[in-house]
mmCIF file as gemmi writes it, N, C-alpha and C atoms, coordinates in Angstrom:
data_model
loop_
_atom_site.group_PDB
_atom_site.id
_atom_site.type_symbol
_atom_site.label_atom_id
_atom_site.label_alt_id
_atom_site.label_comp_id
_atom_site.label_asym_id
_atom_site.label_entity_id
_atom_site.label_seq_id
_atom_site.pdbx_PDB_ins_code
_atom_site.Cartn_x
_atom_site.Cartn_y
_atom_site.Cartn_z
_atom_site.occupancy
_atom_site.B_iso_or_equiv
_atom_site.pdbx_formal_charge
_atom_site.auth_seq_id
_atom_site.auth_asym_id
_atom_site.pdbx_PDB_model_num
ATOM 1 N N . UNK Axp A 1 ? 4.738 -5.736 -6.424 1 0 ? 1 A 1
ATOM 2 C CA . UNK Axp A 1 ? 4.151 -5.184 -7.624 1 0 ? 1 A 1
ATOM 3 C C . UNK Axp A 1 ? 3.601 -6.329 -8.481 1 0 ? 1 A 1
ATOM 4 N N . UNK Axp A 2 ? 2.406 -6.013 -8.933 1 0 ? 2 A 1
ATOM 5 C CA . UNK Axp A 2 ? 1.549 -6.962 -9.615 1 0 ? 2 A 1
ATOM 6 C C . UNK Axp A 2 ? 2.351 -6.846 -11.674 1 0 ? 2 A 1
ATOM 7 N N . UNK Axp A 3 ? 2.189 -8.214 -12.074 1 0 ? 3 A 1
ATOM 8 C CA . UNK Axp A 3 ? 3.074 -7.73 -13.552 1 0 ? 3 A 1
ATOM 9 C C . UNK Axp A 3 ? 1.734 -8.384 -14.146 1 0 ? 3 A 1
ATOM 10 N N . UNK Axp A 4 ? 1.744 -8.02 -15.444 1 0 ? 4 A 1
ATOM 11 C CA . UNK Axp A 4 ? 0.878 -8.575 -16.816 1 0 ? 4 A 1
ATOM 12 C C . UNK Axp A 4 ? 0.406 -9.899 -16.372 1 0 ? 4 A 1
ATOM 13 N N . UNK Axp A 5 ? 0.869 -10.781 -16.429 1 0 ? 5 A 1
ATOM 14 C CA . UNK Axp A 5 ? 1.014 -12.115 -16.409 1 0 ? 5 A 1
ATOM 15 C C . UNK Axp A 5 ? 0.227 -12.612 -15.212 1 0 ? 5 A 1
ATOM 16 N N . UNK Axp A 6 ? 0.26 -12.173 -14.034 1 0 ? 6 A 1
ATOM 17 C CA . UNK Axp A 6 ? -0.478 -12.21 -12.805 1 0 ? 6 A 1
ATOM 18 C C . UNK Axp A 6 ? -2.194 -12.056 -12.878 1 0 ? 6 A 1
ATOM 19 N N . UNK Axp A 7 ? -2.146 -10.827 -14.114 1 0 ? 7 A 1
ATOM 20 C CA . UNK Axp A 7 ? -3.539 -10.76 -13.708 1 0 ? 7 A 1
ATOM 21 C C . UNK Axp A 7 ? -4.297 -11.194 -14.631 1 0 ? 7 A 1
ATOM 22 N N . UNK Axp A 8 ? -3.318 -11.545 -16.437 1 0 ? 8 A 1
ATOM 23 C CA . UNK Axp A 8 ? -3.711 -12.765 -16.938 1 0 ? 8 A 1
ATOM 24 C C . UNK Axp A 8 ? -4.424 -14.05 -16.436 1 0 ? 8 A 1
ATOM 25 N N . UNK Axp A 9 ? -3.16 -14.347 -15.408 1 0 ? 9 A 1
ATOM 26 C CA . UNK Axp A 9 ? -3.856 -15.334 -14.841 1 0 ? 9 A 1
ATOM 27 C C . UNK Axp A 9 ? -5.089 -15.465 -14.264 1 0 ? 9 A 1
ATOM 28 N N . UNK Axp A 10 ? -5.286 -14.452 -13.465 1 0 ? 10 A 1
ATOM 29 C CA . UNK Axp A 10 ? -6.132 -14.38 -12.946 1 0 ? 10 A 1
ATOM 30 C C . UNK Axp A 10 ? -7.404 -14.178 -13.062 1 0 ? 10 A 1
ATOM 31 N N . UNK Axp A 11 ? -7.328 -13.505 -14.351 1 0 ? 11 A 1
ATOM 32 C CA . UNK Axp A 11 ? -8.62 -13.445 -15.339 1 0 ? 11 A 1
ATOM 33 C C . UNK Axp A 11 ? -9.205 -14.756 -15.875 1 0 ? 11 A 1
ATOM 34 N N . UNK Axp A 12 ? -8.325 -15.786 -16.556 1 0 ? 12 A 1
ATOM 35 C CA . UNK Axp A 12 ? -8.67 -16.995 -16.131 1 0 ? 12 A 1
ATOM 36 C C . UNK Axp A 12 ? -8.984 -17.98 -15.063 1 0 ? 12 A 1
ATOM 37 N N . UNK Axp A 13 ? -8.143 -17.685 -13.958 1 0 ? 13 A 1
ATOM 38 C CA . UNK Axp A 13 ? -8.697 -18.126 -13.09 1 0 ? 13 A 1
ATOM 39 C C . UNK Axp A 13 ? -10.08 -17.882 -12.508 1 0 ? 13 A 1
ATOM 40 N N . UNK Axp A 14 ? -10.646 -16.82 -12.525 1 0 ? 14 A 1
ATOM 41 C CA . UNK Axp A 14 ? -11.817 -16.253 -11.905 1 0 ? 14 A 1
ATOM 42 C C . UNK Axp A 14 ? -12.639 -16.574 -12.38 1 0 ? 14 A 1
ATOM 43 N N . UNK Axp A 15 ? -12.749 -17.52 -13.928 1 0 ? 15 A 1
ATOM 44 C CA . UNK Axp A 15 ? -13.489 -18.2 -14.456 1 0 ? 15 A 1
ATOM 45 C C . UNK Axp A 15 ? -13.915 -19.535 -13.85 1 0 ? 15 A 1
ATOM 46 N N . UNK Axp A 16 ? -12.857 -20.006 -13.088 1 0 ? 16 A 1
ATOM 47 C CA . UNK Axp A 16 ? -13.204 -21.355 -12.705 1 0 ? 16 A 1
ATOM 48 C C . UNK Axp A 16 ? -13.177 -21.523 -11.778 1 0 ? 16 A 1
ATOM 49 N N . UNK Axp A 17 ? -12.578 -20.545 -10.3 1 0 ? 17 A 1
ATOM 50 C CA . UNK Axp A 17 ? -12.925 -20.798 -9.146 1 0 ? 17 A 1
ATOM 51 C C . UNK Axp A 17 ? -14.019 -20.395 -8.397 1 0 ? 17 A 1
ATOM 52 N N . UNK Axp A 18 ? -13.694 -21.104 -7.295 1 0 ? 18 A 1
ATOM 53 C CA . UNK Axp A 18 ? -15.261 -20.382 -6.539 1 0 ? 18 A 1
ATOM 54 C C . UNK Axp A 18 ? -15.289 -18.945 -6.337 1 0 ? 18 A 1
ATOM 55 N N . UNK Axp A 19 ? -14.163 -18.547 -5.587 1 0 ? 19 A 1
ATOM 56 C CA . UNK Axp A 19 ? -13.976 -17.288 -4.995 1 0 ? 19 A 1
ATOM 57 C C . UNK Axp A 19 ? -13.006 -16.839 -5.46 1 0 ? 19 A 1
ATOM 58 N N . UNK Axp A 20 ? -12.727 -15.187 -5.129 1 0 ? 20 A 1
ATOM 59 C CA . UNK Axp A 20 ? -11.89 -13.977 -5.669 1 0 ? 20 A 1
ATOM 60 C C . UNK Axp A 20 ? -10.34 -14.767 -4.812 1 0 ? 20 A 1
ATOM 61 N N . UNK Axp A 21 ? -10.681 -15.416 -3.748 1 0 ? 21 A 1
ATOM 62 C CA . UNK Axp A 21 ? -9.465 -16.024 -2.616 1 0 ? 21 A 1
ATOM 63 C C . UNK Axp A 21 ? -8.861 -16.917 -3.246 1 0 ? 21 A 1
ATOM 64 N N . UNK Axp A 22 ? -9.228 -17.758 -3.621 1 0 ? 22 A 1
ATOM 65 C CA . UNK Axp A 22 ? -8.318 -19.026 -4.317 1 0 ? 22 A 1
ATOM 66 C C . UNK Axp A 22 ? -7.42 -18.293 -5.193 1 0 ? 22 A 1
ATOM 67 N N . UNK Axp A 23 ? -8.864 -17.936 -6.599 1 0 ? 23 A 1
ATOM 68 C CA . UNK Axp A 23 ? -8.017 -17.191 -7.515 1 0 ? 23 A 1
ATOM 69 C C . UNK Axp A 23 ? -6.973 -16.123 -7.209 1 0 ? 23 A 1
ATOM 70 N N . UNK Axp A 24 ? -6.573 -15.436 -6.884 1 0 ? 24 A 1
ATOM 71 C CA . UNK Axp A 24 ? -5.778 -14.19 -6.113 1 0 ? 24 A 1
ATOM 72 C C . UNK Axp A 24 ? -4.852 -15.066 -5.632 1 0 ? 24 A 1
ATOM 73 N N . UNK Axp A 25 ? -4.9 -15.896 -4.706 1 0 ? 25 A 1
ATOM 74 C CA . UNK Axp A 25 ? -3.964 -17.106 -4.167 1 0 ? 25 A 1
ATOM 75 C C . UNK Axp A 25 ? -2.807 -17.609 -5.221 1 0 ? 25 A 1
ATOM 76 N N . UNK Axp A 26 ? -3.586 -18.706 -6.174 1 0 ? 26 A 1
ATOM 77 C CA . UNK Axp A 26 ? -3.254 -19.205 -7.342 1 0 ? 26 A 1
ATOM 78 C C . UNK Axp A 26 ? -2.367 -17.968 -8.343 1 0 ? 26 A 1
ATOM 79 N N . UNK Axp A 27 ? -3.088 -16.836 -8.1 1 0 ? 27 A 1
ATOM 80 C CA . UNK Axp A 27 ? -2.42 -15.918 -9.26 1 0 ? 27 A 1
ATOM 81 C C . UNK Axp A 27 ? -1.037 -15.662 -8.625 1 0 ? 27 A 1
ATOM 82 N N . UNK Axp A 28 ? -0.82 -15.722 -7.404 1 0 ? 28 A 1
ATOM 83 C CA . UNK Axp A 28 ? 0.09 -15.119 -6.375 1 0 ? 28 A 1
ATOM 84 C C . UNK Axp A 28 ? 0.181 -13.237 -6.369 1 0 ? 28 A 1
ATOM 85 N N . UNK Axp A 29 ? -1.244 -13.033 -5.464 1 0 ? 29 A 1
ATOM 86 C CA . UNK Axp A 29 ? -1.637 -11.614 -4.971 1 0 ? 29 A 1
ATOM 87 C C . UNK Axp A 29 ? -2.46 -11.964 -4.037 1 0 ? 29 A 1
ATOM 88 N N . UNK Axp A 30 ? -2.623 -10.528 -3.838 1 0 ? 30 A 1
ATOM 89 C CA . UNK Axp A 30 ? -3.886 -10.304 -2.356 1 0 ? 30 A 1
ATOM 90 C C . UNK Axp A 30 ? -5.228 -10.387 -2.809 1 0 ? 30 A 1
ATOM 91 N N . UNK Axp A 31 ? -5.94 -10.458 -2.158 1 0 ? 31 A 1
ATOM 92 C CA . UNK Axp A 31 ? -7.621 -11.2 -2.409 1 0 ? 31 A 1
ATOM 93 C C . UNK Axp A 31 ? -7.822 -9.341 -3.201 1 0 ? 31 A 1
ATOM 94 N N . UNK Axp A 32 ? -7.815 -8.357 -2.19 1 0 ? 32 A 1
ATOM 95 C CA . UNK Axp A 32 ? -8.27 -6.882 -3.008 1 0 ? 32 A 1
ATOM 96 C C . UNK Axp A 32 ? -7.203 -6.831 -3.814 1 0 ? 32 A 1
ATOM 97 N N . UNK Axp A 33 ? -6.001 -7.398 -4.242 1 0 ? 33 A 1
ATOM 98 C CA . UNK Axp A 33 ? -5.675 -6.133 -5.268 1 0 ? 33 A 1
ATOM 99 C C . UNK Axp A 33 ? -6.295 -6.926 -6.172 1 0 ? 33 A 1
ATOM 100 N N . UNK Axp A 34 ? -6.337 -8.593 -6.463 1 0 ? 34 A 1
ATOM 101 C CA . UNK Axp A 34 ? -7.198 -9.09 -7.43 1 0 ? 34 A 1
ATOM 102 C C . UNK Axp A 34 ? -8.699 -8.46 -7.634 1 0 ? 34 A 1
ATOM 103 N N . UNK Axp A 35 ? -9.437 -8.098 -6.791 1 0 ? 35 A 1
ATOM 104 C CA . UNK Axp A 35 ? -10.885 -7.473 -6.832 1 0 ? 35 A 1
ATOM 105 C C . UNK Axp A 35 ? -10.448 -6.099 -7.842 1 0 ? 35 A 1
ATOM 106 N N . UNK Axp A 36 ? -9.493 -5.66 -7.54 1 0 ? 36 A 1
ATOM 107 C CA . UNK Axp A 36 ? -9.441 -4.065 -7.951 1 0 ? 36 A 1
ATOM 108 C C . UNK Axp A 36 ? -9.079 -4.526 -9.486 1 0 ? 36 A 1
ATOM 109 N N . UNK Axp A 37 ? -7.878 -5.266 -9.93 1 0 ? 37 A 1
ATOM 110 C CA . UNK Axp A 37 ? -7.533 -5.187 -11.535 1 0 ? 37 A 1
ATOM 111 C C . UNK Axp A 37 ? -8.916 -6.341 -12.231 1 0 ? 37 A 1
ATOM 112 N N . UNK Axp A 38 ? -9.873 -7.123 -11.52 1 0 ? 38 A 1
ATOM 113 C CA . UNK Axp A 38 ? -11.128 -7.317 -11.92 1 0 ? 38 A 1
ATOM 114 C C . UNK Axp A 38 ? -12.231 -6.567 -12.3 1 0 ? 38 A 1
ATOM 115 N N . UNK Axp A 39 ? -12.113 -5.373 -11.455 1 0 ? 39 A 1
ATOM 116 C CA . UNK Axp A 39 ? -13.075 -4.346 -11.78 1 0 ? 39 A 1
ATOM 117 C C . UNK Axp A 39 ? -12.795 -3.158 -12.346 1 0 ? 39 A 1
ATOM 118 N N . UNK Axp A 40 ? -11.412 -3.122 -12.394 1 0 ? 40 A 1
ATOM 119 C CA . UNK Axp A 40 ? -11.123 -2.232 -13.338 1 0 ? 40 A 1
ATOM 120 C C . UNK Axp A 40 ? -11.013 -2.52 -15.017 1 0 ? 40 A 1
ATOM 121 N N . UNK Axp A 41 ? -10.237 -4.096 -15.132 1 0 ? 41 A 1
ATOM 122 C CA . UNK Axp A 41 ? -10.783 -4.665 -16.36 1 0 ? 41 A 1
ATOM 123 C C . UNK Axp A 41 ? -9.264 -4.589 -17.436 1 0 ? 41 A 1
ATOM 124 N N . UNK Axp A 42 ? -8.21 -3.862 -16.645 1 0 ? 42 A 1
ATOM 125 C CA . UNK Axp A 42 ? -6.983 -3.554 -17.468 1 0 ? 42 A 1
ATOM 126 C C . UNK Axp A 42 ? -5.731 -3.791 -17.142 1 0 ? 42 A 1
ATOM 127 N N . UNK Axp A 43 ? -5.223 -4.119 -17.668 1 0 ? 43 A 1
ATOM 128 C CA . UNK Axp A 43 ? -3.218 -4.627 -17.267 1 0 ? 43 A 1
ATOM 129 C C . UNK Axp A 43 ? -2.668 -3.205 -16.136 1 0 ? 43 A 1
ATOM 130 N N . UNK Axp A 44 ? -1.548 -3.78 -15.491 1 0 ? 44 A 1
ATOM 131 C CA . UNK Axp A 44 ? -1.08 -3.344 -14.602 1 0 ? 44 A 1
ATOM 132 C C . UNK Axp A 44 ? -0.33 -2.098 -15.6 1 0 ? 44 A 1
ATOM 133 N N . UNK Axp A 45 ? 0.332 -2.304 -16.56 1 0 ? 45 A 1
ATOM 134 C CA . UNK Axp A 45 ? 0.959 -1.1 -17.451 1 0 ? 45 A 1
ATOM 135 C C . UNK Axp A 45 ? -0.135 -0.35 -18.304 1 0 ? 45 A 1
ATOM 136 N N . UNK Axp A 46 ? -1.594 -0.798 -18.512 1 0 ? 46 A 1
ATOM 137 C CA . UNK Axp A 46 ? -2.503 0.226 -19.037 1 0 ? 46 A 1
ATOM 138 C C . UNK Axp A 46 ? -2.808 1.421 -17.886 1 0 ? 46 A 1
ATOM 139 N N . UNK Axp A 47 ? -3.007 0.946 -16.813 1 0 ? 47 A 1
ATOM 140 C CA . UNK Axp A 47 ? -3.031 2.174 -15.85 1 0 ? 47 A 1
ATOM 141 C C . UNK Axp A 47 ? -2.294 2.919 -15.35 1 0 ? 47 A 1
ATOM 142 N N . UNK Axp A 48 ? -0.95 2.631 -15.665 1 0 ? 48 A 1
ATOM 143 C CA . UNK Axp A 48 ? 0.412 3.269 -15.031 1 0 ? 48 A 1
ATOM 144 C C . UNK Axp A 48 ? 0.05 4.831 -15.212 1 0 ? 48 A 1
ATOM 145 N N . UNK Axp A 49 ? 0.075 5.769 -14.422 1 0 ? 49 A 1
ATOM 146 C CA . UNK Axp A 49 ? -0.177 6.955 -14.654 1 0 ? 49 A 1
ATOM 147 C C . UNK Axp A 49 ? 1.235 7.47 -15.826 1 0 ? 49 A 1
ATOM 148 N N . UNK Axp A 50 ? 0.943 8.642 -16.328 1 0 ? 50 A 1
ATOM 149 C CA . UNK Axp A 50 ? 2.455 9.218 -16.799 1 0 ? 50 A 1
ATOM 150 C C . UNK Axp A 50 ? 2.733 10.119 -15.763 1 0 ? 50 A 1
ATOM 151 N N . UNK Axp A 51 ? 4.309 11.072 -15.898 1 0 ? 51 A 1
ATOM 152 C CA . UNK Axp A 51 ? 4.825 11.677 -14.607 1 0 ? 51 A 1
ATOM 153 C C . UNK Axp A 51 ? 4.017 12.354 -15.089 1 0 ? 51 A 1
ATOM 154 N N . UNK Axp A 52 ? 3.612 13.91 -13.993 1 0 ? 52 A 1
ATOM 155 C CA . UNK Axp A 52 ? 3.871 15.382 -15.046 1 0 ? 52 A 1
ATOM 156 C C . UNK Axp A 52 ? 5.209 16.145 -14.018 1 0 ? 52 A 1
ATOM 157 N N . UNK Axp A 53 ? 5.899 15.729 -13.561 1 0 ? 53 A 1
ATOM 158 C CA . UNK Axp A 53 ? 6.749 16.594 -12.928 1 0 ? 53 A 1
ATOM 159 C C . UNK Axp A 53 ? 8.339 16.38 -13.479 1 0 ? 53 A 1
ATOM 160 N N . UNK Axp A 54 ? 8.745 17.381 -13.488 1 0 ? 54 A 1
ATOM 161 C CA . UNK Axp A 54 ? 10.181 16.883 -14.449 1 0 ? 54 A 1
ATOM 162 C C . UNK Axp A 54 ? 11.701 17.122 -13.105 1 0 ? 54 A 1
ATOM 163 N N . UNK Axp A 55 ? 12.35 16.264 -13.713 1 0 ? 55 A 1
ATOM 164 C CA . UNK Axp A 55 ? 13.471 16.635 -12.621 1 0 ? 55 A 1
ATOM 165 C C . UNK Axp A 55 ? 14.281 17.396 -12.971 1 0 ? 55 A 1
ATOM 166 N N . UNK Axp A 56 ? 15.429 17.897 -11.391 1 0 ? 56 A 1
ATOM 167 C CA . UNK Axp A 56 ? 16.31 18.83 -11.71 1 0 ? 56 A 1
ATOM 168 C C . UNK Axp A 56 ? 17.03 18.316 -12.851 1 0 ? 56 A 1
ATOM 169 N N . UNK Axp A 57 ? 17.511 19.674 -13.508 1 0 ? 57 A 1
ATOM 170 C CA . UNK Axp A 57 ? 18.553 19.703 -15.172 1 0 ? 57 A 1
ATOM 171 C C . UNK Axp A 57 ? 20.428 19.993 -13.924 1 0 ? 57 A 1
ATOM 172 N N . UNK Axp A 58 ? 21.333 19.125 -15.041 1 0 ? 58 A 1
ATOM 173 C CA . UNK Axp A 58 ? 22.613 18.847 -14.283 1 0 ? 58 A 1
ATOM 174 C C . UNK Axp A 58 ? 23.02 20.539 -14.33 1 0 ? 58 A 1
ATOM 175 N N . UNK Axp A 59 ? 23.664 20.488 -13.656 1 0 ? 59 A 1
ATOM 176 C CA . UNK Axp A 59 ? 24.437 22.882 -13.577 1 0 ? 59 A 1
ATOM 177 C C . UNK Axp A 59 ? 25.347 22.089 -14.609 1 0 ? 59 A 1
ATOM 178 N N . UNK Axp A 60 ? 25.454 23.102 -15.68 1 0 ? 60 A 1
ATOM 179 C CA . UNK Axp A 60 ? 26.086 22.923 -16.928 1 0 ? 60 A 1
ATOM 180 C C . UNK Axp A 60 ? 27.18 24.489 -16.856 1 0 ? 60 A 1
């Protein structure tokens, strides 16, 4: 799992390397999941979906 800080980095990084590979490397991730939180543009907890499904209630 990718955290905040990872793709911080990586947002800086992508400034100064050649390729999506180094940077992604350096950030410590995969070359696509770096492409994907690049083009999406947002932290790993802005996209977190919410549930909609609720769990079983304890037998009371």
């Amino acid at each position: 799992m990718v955290t905040n800080n990872q793709v911080r980095r990586l947002m800086k990084l992508i400034q100064t390397e050649k390729t999506y590979a180094t940077a992604a490397a350096k950030a410590d991730m995969d070359e696509k999941t770096a492409r994907k939180y690049c083009r999406i543009g947002k932290l790993p907890t802005e996209i977190k979906k919410e549930r909609t499904w609720r769990t079983s209630s304890a037998n009371v």
